[in-house]
C-alpha positions, 0 to 999 in steps of 0.5 A: 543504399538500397541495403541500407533502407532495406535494413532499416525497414525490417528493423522498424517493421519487426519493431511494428509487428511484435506490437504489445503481445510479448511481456517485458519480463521476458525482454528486459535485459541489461544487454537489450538495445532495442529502446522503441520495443521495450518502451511499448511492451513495457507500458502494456505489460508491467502496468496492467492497472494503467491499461485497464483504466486506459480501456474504460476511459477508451470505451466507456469514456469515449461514447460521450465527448465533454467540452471542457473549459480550457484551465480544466483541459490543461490540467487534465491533460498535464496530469494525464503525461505525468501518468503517462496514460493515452487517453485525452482529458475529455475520456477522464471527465465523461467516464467519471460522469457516465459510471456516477450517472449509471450508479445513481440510476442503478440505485434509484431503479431498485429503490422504485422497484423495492417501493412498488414491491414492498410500499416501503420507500428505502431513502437509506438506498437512495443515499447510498447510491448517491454516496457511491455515485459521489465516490466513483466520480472522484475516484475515476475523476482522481485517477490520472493524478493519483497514478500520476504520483504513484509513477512519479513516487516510483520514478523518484526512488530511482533518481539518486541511483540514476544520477550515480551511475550516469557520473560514474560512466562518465567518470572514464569514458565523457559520453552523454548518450552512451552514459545515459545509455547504461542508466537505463540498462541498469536501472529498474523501471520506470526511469529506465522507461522514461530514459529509454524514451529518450532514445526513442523520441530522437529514433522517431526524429521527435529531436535532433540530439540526446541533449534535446530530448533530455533536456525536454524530458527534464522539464518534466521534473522541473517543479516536482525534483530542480535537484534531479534537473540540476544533477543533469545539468551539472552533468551536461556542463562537465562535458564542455570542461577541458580539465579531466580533474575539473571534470570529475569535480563537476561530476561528483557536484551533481551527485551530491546535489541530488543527494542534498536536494533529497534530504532538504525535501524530506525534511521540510516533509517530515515537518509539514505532515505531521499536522494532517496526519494528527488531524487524521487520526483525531477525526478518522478515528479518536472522534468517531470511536468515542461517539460510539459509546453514545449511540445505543442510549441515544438510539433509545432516546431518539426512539429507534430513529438510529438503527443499526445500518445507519451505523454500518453506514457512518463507521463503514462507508462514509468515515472511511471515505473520509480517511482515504480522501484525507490520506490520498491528500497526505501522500500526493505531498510527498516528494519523490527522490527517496524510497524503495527503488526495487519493482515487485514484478521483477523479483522471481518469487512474484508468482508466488505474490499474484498466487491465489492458494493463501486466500484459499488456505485463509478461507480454510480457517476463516469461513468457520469463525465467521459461521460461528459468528452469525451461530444466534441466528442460525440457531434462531432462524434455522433448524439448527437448533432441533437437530442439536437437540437445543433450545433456540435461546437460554436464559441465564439462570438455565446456565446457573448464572442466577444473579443476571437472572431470567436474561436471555442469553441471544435475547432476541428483540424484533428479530435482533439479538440483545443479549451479552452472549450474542455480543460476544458472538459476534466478535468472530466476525472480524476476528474472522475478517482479520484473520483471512487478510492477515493469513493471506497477505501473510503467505503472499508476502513472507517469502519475498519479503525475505528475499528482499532482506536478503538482498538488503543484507548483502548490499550493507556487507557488500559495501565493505568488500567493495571497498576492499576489491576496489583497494586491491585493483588500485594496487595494480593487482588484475581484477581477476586475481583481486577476487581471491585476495578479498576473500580473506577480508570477507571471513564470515560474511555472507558475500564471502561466497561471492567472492568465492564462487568468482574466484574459483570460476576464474581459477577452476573452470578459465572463465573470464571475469564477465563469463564467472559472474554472470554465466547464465549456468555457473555465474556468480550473480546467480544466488545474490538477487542484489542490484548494486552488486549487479550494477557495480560487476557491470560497471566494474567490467565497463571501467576494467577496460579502461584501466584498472585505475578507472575501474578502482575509482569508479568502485570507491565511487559505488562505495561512496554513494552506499555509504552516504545513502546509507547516512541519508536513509538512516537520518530520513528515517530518524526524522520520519520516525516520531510521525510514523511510530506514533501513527502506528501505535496509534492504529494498531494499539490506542484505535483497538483499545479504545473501540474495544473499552466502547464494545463493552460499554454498549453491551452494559449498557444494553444488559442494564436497560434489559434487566431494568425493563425485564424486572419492571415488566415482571412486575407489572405483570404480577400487579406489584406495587412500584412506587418504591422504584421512583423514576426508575419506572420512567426509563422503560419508556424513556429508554425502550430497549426494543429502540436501542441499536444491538450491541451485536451489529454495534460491535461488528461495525466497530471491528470492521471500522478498525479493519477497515482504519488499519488498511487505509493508514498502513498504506499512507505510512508505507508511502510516506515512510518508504514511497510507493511500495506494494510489497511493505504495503501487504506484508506490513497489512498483514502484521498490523491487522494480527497487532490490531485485531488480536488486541481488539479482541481481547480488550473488547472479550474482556470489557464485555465479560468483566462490564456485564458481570460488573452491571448483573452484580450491580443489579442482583438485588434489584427484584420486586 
């Protein structure tokens, strides 16, 4: 007895001692038992964001204590579970109120500071502060719930695997702890978390059984996924059933519950979000684009009223915020149970994903663009000009391009460049935006993102020979002379040297099957980073000792499952595809094209109203009669181009708007299309922002060429 307290004191005491310092990736293993330990390193070191969001509401959030009204803290707390975060709701409320409070009285301070300094009262400063006190409060406000749905997008992805590989194991051997068991070995996280603290609330005498602890797990389920709590409840009943056939039915029952509760979710979504997703499009981007075309007559005619950086404010801090709150509330509607099911952190290629050296390469051949972009200013506020040997600025007819005639090329107004050469110039700065963000996520992800096909590719074929070896085994063949036979089936696929490898591991070097697919030296699984041919070996070495019957019904139900996932996934996304494909021509071709064609009318109608005041300027200088230009005398000083907003700062706004548009929408796609996945999200930022941008650019460089010469040709007869 005294040995045995002795034991279990050392075990809980190591549990203890190893606290959160270790990193999950280097403990987490399908042949790992210890529930408690993983459970803990798990959730300090795999979600890192979580952690740190922890720490504010911790030490920022925990100098203020809010009492809350008893609705608010039930909710609070609700969203905070399904987060799966260790804070209480009164650290949420008081960092989202302390952090807003310190913004606003940061902004408030410069703003005084910048009056008494300067005498100028700065209400644009003011009202950012506030915007970003407003933001910040949301956004710590929203977080539990929105890490809550990014845990339960994760959790939901792996519900169907779950679920297969309970029935399978239970299939053989009617044992609901040692079933849930090797689900969570054999699962990625977070379900496997979740599963693994199962086990710990019944280690901790929290519950008696694994039946209650699951059960109250499920609950947790109950109203985001009844089919995921119905598969287990299905599963639970088969237990009670005298009749192995009647069993096994129950048991194929719940799996294709899950299967059916997944379709029936993802198609009344793929009909409830097309709505908010064309809303989004027409108020996030084809009603504020549009508006551009008005803004440099409309800067003009309301006198300067408008500048520049009231633009930068509207296109590229408060439409963007609505376009993240609006997207923020189209994904919190999508149902869990479908997606990417692979976790990022546990491929071996993501240290090259956390590198920094494709930023570094990205600021290599970005930084040069952009310094070609801000070149009208150096060249009017430096001395760069007279160190080249240059003027400061040219008029068009000392280029030889006389019809636009004494123009100035930058046209410098109050300190802001107006001409069409300094819009054209200021296309580098985006292009310089993009091309960083591209070049870099680019670098991060193509290597990986092979990888993933990869393992995508091996699956599809994969799930052929599966069904060849399981044929062989049911024929009575050893499960080690099995692999040999199907090689000949494989001929030509890339899983054949799979099952080559196998075979001669077996046949060559006397290693056991478990020892000739998973030898940490020689083994098999080595070159195939998949996790159904991983979780179909282990499976297939569980059934083998059961029978080489069990272990052939228990790989045609693996086949089975791809197969059918297969037809689901295929039908989800033929039923997404109308919604995502518009969306995505939307943002990377009609956004792009028309905030290029607006791009070029700003810089007409810029060129236009210079050449008019240019020409009736130099008229009123050499006292020449304009009574024959009508009321065209009248718009020098209804539309005065020293009042228009610059085309240059106009057309940044633009293209960071567009930048800005893409990263936003990428994300909400990805998440509907595909669940919460940070490696589609950077690899598809990186396509879309090079589809875009690069179609910006040409469109905006080719309406601003072909618009200018249009209005200087248009004007070239008007001369006094």
């Amino acid at each position: 007895m005294a040995k045995s307290t002795e034991d279990i004191l050392k075990k809980y005491g190591g549990v203890l001692s190893k606290g959160t310092s270790s990193s999950v990736l280097s403990n987490y293993s399908p042949a790992s038992s210890d529930i408690s330990a993983e459970f803990t390193q798990f959730k300090q070191d795999m979600l890192p964001n979580f952690s740190r969001y922890e720490k504010l509401c911790k030490n920022i959030g925990g100098s203020l204590k809010i009492k809350l009204a008893s609705s608010d803290e039930k909710r609070i707390q609700t969203e905070i579970e399904g987060a799966h975060l260790d804070i209480t709701p009164s650290n949420v409320v008081s960092l989202a109120f302390l952090s807003s409070i310190l913004i606003f009285l940061g902004g408030l301070i410069l703003t005084v500071a910048i009056y008494l300094f300067t005498s100028f009262f700065s209400f644009l400063l003011l009202f950012l502060a506030m915007l970003t006190a407003g933001f910040v409060f949301y956004y710590f406000y929203g977080a539990p719930k929105r890490l809550g749905n990014e845990w339960r997008l994760k959790a939901g992805s792996q519900m169907v695997p779950c679920i297969l590989y309970t029935v399978v194991y239970m299939k053989h051997t009617s044992n609901l702890e040692r079933a849930i068991r090797f689900a969570s070995q054999h699962l990625e996280p977070p379900l496997a978390l979740d599963l693994r603290k199962v086990f710990w609330d019944v280690e901790i005498g929290r519950f008696s059984s694994i039946k209650q602890s699951l059960d109250n797990y499920l609950e947790t389920w109950r109203g985001t996924s009844p089919e995921f709590v119905e598969s287990f409840n299905l599963i639970e009943s088969s237990l009670y059933e005298p009749s192995d056939a009647r069993r096994v039915e129950i048991l194929e029952r719940a799996l294709q519950v899950i299967l059916d509760g997944v379709y029936d979710k993802m198609l009344k979504f793929s009909h409830d979000v097309k709505a908010p997703l064309t809303n989004l499009y027409m108020l996030g981007i084809v009603l504020p684009t549009l508006g551009l075309a008005l803004l440099p007559l409309g800067s003009a005619l309301l006198e300067g009223a408008i500048k520049w950086y009231h633009v930068f404010v509207i296109f590229n801090l408060l439409i963007p915020f609505m376009v993240f709150y609006m997207t923020n509330d189209i994904m919190s509607r999508r149902p869990g149970g479908y997606g990417e099911s692979s976790i990022l952190e546990l491929n071996p290629l993501y240290p090259k994903y956390k590198s920094r050296r494709p930023y570094l390469r990205a600021a290599l051949i970005s930084v040069p663009i952009f310094i070609l972009g801000i070149l009208p200013f150096l060249l009017h506020y430096t001395g760069l000009a007279s160190l080249l040997g240059l003027q400061e600025d040219y008029t068009f007819m000392e280029l030889g391009v006389g019809f636009l005639g004494n123009i100035k090329v930058f046209d410098f107004v109050n300190g802001m460049p107006m001409g069409p050469l300094a819009l054209l110039f200021s296309l580098f700065i985006p292009v310089s935006v993009f091309l960083f963000f591209s070049i870099a996520y680019s670098g991060k992800t193509k290597e990986i993102i092979k990888s993933r096909d990869f393992s995508k590719q091996l699956e599809d074929e994969f799930n052929n020979s599966l069904f060849q070896l399981a044929n062989r085994i049911g024929d009575g063949t050893p499960a080690e002379l099995a692999f040999g036979r199907v090689i000949e089936s494989s001929r030509g696929q890339v899983t054949e040297q799979f099952f080559k490898q196998v075979n001669s591991n077996i046949q060559s070097l006397g290693m056991g099957l478990e020892r000739a697919i998973f030898d940490p030296k020689r083994g098999a699984i080595i070159n195939y980073p998949s996790n159904l041919i991983s979780t179909s070996m282990h499976i297939l070495i569980e059934a083998v000792k059961k029978g080489l019957k069990v272990a052939a019904q228990s790989l045609m139900s693996i086949a089975d499952y791809v197969r059918n996932i297969k037809k689901i996934n295929d039908r989800l996304r033929d039923l997404l595809a109308d919604v995502v494909s518009d969306m995505k021509s939307n943002m990377t071709f009609l956004a792009p094209l028309l905030a290029g064609i607006v791009v070029g009318l700003g810089g007409m109608i810029t060129l236009i109203l210079s050449k008019l005041d240019a020409v009736l300027s130099s008229a009123e200088i050499s006292g020449a009669d304009l009574s024959g230009f009508g009321n065209i005398v009248r718009i020098k000083d209804l539309f005065p181009v020293d009042a228009m907003i610059p085309p240059y700062f106009l057309q940044i706004s633009v293209g960071l708007y567009i930048i800005e548009i893409i990263f936003i929408l990428t994300k909400a796609l990805v998440t509907v299309d595909a669940g919460e996945d940070k490696l589609k999200v950077t690899y598809d930022i990186s396509k879309n922002l090079l589809k875009g941008g690069w179609l910006y650019l040409i469109v905006s460089l080719i309406a601003i060429i072909a618009l200018s010469l249009l209005a200087g040709v248009a004007l070239s007869n008007l001369t006094i």
